[in-house]
mmCIF file as Biopython writes it, N, C-alpha, C and O atoms, coordinates in Angstrom:
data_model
#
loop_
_atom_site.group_PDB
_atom_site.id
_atom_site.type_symbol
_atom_site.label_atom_id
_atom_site.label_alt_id
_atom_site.label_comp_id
_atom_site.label_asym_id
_atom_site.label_entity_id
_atom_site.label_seq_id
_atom_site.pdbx_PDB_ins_code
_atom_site.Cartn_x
_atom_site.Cartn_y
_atom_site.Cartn_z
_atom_site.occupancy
_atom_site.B_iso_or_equiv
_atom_site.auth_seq_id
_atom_site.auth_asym_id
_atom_site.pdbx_PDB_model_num
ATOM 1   N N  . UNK A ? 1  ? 40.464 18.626 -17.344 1.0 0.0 1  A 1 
ATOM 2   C CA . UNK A ? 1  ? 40.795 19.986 -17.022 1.0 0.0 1  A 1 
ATOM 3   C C  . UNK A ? 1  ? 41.493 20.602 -18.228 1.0 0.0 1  A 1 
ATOM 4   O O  . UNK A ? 1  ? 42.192 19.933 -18.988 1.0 0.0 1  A 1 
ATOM 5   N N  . UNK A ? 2  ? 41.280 21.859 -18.363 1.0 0.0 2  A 1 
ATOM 6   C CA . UNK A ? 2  ? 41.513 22.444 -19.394 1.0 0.0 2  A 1 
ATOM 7   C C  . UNK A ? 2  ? 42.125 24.251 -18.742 1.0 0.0 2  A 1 
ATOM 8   O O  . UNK A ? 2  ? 41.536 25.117 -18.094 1.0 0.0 2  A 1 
ATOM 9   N N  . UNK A ? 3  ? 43.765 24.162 -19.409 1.0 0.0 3  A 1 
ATOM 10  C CA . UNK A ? 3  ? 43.946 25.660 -18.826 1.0 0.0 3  A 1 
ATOM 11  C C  . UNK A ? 3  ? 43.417 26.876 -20.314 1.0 0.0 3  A 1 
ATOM 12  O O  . UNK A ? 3  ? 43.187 26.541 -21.476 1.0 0.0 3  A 1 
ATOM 13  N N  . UNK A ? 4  ? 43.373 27.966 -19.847 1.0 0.0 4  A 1 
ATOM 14  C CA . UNK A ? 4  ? 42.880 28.627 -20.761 1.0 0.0 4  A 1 
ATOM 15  C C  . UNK A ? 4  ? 43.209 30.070 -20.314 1.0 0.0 4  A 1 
ATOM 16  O O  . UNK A ? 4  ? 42.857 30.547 -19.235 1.0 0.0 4  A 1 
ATOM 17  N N  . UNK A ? 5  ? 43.975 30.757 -21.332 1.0 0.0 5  A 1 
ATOM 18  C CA . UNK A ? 5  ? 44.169 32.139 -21.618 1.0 0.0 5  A 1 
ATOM 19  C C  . UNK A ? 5  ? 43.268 32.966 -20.791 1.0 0.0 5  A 1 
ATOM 20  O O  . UNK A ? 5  ? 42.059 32.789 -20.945 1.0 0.0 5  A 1 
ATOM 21  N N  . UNK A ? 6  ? 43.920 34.372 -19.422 1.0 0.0 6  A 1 
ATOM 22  C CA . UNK A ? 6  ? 43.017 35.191 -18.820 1.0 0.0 6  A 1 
ATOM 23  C C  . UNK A ? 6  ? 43.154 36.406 -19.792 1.0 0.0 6  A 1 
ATOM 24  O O  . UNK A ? 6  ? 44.314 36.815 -19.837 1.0 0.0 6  A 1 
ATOM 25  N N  . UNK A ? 7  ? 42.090 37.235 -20.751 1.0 0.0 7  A 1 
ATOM 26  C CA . UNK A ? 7  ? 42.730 38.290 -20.950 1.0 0.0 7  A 1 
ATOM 27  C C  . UNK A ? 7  ? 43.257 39.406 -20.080 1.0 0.0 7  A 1 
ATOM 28  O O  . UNK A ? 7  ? 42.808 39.477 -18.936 1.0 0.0 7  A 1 
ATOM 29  N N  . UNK A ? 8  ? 44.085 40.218 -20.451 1.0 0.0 8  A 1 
ATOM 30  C CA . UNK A ? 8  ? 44.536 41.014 -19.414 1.0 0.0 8  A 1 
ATOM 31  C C  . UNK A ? 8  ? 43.523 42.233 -18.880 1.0 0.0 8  A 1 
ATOM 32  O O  . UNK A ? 8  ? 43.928 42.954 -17.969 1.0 0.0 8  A 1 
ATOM 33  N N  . UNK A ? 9  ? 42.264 42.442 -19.432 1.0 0.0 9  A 1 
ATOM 34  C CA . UNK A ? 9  ? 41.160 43.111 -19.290 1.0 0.0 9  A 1 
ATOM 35  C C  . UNK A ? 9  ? 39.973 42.676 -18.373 1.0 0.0 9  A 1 
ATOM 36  O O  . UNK A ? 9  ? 39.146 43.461 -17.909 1.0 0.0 9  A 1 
ATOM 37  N N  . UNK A ? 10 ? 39.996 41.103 -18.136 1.0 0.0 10 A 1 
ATOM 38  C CA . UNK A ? 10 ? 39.001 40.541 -17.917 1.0 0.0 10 A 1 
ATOM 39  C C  . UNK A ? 10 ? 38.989 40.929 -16.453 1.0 0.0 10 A 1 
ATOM 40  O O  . UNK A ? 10 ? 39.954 41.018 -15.694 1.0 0.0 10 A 1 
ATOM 41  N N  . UNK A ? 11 ? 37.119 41.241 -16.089 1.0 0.0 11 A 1 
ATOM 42  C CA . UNK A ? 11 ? 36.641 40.998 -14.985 1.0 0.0 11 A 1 
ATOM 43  C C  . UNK A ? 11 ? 36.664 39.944 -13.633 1.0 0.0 11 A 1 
ATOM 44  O O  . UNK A ? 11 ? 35.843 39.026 -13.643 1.0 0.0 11 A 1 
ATOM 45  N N  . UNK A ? 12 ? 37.581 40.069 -12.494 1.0 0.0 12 A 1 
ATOM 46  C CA . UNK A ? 12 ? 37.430 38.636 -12.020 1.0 0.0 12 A 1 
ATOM 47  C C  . UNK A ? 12 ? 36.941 39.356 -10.512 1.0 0.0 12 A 1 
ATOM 48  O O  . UNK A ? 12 ? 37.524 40.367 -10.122 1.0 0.0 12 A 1 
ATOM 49  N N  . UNK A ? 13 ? 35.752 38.702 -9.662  1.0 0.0 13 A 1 
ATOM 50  C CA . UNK A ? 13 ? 34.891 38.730 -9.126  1.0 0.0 13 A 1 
ATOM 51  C C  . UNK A ? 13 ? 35.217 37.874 -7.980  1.0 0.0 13 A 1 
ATOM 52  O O  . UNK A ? 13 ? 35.381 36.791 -8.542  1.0 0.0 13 A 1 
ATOM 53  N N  . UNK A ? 14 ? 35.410 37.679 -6.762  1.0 0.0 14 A 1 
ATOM 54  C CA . UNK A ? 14 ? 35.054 37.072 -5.541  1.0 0.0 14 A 1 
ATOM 55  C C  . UNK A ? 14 ? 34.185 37.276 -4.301  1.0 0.0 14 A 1 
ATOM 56  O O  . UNK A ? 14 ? 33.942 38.389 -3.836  1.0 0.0 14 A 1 
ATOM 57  N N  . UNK A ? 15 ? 33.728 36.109 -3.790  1.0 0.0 15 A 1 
ATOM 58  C CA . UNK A ? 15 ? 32.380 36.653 -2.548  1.0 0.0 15 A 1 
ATOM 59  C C  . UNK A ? 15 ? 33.394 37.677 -1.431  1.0 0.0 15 A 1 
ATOM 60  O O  . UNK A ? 15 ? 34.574 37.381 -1.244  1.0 0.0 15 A 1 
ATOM 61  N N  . UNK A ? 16 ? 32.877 38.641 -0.889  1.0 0.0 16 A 1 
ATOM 62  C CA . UNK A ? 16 ? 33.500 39.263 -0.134  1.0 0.0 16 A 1 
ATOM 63  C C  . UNK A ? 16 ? 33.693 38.407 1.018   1.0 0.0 16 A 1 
ATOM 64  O O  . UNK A ? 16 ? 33.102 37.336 1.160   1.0 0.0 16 A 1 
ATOM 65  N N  . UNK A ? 17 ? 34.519 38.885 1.833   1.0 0.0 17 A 1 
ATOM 66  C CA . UNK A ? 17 ? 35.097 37.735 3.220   1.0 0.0 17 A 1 
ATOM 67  C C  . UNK A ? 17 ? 33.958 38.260 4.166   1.0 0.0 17 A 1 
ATOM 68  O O  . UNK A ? 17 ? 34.670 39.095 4.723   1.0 0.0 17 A 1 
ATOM 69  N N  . UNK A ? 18 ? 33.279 38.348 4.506   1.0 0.0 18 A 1 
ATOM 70  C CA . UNK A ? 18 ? 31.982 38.740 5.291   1.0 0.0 18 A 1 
ATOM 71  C C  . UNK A ? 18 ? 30.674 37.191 5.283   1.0 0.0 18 A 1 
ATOM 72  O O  . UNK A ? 18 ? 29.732 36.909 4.542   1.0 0.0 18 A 1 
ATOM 73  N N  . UNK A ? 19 ? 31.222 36.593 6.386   1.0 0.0 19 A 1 
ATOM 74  C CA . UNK A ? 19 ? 30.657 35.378 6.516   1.0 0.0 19 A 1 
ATOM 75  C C  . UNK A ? 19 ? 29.040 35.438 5.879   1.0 0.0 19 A 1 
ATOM 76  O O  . UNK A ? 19 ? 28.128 36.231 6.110   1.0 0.0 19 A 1 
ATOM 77  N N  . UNK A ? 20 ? 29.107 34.409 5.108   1.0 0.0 20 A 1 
ATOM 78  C CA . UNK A ? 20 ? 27.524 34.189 4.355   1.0 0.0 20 A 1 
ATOM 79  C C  . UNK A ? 20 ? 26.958 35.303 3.541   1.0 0.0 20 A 1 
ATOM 80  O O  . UNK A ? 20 ? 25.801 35.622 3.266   1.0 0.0 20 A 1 
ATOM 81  N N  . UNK A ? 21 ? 28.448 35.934 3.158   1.0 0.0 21 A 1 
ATOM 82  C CA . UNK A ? 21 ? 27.786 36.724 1.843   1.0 0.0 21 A 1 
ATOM 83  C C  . UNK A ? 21 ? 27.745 36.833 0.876   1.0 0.0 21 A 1 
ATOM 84  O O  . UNK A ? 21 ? 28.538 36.113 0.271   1.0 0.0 21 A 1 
ATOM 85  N N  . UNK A ? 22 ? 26.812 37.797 -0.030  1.0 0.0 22 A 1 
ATOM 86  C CA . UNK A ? 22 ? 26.343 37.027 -0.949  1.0 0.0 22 A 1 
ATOM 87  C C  . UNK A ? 22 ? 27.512 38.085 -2.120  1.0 0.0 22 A 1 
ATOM 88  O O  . UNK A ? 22 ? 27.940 37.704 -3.210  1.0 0.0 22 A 1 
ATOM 89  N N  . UNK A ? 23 ? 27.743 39.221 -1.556  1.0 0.0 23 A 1 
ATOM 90  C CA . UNK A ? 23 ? 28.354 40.185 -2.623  1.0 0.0 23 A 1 
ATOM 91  C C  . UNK A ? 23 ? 29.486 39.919 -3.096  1.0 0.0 23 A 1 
ATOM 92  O O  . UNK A ? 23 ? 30.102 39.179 -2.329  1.0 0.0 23 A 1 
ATOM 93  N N  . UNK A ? 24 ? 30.040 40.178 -3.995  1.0 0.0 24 A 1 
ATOM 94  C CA . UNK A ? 24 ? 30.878 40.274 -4.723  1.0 0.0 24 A 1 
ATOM 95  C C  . UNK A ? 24 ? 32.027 41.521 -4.674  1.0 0.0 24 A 1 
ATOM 96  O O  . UNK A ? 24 ? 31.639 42.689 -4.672  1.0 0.0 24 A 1 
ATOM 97  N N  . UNK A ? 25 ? 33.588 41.160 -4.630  1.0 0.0 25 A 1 
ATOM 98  C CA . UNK A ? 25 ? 34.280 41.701 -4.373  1.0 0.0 25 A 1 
ATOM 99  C C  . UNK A ? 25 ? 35.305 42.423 -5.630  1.0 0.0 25 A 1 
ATOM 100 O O  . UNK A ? 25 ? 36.007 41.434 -5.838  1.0 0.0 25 A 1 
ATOM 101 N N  . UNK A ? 26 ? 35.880 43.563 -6.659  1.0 0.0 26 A 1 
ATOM 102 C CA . UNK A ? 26 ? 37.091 42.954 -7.599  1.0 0.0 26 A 1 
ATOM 103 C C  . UNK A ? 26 ? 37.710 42.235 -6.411  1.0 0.0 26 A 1 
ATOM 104 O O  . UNK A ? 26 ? 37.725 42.240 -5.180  1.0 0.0 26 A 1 
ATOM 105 N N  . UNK A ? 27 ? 38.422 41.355 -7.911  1.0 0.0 27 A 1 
ATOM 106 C CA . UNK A ? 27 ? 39.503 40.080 -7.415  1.0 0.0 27 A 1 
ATOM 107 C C  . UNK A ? 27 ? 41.023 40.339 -8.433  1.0 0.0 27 A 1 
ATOM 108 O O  . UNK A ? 27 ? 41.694 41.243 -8.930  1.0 0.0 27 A 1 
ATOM 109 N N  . UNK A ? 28 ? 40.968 38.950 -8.312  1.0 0.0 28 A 1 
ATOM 110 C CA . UNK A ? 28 ? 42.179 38.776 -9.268  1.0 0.0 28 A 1 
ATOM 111 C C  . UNK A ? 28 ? 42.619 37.122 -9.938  1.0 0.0 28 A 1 
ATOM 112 O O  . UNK A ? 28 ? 42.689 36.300 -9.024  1.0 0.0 28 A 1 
ATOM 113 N N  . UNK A ? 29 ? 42.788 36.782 -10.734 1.0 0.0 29 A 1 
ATOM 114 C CA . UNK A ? 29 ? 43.217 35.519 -11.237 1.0 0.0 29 A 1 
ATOM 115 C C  . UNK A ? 29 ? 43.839 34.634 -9.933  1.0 0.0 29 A 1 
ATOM 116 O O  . UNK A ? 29 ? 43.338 33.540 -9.673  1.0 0.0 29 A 1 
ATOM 117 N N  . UNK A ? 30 ? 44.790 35.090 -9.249  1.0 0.0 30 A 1 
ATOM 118 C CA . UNK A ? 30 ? 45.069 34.766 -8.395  1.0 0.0 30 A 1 
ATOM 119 C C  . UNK A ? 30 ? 44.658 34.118 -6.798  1.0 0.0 30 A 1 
ATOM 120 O O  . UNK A ? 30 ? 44.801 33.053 -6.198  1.0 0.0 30 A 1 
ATOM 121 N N  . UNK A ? 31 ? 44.180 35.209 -6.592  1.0 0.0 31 A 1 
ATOM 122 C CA . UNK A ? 31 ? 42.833 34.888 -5.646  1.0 0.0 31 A 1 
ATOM 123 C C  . UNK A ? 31 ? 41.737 33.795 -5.870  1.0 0.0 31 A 1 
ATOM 124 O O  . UNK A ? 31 ? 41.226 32.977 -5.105  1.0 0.0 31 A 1 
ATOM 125 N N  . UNK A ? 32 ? 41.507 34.161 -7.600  1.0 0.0 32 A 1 
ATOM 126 C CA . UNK A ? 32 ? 40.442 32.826 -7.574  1.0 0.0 32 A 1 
ATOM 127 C C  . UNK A ? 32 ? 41.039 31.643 -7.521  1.0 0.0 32 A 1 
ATOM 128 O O  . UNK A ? 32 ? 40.343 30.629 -7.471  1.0 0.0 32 A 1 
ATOM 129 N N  . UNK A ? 33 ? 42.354 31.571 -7.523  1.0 0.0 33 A 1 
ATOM 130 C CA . UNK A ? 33 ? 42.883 30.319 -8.016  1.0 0.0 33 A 1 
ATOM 131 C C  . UNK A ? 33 ? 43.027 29.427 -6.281  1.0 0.0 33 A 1 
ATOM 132 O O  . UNK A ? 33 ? 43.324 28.240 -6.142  1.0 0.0 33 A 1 
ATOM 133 N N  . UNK A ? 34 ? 42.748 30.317 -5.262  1.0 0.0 34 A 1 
ATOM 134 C CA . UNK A ? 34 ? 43.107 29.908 -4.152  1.0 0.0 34 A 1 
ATOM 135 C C  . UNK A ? 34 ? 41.783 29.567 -3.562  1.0 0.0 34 A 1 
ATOM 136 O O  . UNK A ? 34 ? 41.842 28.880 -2.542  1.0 0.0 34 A 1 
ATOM 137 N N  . UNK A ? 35 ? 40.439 29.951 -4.048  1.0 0.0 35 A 1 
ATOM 138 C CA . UNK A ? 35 ? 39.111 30.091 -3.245  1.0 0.0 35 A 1 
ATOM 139 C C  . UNK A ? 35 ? 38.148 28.553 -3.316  1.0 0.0 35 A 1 
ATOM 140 O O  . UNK A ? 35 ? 37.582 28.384 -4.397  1.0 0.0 35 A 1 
ATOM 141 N N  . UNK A ? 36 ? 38.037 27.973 -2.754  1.0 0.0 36 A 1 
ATOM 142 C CA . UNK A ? 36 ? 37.254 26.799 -2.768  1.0 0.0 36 A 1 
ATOM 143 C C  . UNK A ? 36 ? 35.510 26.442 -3.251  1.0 0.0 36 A 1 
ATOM 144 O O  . UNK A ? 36 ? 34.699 25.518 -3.184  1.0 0.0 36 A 1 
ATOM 145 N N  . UNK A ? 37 ? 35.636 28.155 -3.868  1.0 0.0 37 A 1 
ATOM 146 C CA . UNK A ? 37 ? 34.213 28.302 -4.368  1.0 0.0 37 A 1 
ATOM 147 C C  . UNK A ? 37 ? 33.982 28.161 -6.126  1.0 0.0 37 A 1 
ATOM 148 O O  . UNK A ? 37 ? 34.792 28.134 -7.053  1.0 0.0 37 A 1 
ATOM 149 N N  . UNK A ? 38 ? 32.131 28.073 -6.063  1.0 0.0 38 A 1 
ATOM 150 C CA . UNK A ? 38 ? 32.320 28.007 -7.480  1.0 0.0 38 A 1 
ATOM 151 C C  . UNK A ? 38 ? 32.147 29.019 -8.279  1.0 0.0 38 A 1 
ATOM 152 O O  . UNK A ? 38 ? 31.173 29.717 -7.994  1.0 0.0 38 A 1 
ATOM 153 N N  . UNK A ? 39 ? 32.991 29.457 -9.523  1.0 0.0 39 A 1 
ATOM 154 C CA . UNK A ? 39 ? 32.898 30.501 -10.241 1.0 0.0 39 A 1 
ATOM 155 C C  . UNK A ? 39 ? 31.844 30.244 -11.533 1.0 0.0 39 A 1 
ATOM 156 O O  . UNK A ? 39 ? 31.299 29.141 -11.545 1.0 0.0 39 A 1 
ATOM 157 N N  . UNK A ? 40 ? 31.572 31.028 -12.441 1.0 0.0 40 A 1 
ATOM 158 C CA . UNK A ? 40 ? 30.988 31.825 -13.406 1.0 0.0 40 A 1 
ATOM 159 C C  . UNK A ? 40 ? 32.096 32.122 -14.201 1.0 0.0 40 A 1 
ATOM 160 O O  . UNK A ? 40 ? 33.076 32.764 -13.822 1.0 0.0 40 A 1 
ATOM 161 N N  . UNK A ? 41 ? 31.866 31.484 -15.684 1.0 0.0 41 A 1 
ATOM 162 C CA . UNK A ? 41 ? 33.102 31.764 -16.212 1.0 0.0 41 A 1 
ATOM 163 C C  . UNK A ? 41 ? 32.993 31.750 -17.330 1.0 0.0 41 A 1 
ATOM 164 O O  . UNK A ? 41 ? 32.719 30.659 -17.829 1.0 0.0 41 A 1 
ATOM 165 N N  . UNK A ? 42 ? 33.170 33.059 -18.329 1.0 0.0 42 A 1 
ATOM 166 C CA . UNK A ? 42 ? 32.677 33.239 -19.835 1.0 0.0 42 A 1 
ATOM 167 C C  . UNK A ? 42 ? 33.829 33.414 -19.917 1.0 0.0 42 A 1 
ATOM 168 O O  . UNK A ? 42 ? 34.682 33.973 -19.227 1.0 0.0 42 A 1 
ATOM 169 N N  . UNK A ? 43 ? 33.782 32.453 -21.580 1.0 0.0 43 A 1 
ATOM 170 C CA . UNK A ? 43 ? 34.624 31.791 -22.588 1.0 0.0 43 A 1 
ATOM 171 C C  . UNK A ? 43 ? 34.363 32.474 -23.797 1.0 0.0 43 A 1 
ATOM 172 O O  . UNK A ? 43 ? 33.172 32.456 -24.107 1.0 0.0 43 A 1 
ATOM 173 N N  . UNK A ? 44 ? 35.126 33.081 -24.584 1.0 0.0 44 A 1 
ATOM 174 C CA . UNK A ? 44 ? 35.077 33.781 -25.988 1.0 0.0 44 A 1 
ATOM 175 C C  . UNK A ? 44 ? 36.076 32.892 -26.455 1.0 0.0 44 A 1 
ATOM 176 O O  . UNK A ? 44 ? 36.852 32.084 -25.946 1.0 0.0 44 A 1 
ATOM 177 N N  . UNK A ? 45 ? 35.765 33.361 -27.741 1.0 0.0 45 A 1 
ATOM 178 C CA . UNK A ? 45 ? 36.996 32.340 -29.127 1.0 0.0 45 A 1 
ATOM 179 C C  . UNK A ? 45 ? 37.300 33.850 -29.771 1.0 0.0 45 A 1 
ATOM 180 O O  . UNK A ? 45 ? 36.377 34.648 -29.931 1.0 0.0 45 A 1 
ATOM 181 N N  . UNK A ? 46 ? 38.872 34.213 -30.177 1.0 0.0 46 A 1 
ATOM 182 C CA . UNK A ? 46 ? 38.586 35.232 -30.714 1.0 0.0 46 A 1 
ATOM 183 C C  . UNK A ? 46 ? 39.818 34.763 -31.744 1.0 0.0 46 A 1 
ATOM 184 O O  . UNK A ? 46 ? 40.836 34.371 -31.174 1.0 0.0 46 A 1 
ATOM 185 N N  . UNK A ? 47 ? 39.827 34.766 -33.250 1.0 0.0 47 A 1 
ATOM 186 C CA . UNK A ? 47 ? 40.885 34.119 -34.122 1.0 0.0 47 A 1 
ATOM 187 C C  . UNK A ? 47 ? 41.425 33.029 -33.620 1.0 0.0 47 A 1 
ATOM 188 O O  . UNK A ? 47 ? 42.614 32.936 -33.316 1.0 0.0 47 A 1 
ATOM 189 N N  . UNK A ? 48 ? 40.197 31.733 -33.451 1.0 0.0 48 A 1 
ATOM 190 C CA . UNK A ? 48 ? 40.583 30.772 -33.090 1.0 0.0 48 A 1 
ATOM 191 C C  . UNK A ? 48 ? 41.112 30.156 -31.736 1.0 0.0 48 A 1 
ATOM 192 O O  . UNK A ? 48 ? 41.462 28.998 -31.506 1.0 0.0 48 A 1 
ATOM 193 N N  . UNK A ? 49 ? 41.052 31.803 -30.490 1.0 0.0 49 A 1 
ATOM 194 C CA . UNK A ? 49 ? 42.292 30.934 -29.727 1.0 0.0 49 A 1 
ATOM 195 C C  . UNK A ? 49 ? 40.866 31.557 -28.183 1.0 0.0 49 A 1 
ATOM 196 O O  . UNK A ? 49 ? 40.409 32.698 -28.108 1.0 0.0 49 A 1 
ATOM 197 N N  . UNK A ? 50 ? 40.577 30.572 -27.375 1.0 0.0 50 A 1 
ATOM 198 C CA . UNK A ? 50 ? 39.670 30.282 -26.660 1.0 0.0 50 A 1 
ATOM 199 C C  . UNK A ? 50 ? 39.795 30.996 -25.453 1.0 0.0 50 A 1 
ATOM 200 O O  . UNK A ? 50 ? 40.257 30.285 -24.562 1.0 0.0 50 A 1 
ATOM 201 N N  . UNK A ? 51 ? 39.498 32.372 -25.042 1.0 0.0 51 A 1 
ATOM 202 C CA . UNK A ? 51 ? 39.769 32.840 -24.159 1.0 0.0 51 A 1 
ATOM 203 C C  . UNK A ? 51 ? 38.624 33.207 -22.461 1.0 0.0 51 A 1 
ATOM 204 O O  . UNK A ? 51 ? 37.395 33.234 -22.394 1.0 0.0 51 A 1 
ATOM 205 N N  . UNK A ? 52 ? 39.373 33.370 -21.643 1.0 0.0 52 A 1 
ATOM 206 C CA . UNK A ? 52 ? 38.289 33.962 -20.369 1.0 0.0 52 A 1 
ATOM 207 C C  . UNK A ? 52 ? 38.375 35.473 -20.168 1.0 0.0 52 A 1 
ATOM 208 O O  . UNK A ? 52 ? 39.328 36.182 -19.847 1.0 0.0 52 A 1 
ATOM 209 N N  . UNK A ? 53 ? 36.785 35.830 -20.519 1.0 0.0 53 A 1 
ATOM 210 C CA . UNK A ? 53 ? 36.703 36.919 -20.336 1.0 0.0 53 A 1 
ATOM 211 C C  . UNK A ? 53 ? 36.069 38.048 -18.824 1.0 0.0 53 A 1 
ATOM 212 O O  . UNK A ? 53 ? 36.114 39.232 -18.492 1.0 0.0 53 A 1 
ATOM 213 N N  . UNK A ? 54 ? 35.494 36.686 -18.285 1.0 0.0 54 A 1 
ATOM 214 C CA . UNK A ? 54 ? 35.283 37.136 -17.277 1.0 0.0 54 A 1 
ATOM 215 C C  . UNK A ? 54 ? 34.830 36.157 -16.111 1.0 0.0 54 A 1 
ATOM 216 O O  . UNK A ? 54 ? 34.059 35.204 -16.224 1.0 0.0 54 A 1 
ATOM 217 N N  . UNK A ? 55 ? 35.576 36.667 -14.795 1.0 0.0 55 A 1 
ATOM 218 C CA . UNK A ? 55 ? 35.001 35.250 -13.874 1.0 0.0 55 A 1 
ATOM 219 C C  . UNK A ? 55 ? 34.272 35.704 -12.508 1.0 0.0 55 A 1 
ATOM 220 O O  . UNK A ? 55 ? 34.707 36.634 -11.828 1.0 0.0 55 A 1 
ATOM 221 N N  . UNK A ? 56 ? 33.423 35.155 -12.260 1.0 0.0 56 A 1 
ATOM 222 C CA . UNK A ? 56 ? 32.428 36.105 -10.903 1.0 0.0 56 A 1 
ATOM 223 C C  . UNK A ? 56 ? 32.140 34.412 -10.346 1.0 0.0 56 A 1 
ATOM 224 O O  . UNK A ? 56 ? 31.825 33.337 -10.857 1.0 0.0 56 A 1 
ATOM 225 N N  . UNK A ? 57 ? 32.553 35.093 -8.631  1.0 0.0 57 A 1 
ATOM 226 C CA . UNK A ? 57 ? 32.170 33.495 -7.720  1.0 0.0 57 A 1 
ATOM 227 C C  . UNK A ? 57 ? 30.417 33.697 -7.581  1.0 0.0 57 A 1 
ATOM 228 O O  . UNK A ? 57 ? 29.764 34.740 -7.550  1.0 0.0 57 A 1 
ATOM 229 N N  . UNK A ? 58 ? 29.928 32.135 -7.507  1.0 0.0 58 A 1 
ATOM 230 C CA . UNK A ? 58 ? 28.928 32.252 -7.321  1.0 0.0 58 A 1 
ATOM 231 C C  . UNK A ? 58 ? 28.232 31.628 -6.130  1.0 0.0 58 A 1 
ATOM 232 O O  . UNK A ? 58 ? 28.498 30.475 -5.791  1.0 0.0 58 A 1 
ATOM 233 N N  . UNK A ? 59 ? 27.337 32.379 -5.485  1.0 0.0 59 A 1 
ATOM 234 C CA . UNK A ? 59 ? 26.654 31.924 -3.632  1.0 0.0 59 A 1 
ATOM 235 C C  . UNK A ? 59 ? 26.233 30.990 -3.987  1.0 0.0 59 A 1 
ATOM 236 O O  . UNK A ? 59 ? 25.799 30.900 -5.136  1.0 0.0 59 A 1 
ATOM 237 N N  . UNK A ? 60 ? 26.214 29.908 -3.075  1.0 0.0 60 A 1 
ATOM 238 C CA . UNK A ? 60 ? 25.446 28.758 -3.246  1.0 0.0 60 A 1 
ATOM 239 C C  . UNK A ? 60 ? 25.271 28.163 -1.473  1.0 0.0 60 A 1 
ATOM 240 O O  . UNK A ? 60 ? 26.100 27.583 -0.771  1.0 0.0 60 A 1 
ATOM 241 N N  . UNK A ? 61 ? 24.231 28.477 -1.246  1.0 0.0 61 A 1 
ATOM 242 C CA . UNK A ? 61 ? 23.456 28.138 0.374   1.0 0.0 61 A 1 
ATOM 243 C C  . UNK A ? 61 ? 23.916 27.117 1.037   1.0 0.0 61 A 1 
ATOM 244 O O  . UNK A ? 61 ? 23.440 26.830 2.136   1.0 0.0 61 A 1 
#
């Protein structure tokens, strides 16, 4: 496991609470940190230092 820098800009994405759905909600760092689902998660390097730029949960049947 590896922690890693959220920028303060970045997109973060969760399934809406609407049983078996598929959409996507804004979120928050927070929220994802509590959700038992799996995310989508782009990684930039910017002067060396490895950041998340954006995180969206993803449906899985």
């Amino acid at each position: 496991m590896r922690r890693l820098a959220v920028v303060p800009d970045a997109q973060v994405y969760t399934l809406a609470n609407d049983a078996g759905s598929t959409d996507t909600i804004p979120s928050s760092v927070t929220e994802v940190a509590m959700q038992p689902f799996l995310f989508r998660i782009e990684v930039g390097n910017v002067r060396g230092i490895t950041t998340v730029s954006s995180i969206e949960a993803v449906f899985l049947p």
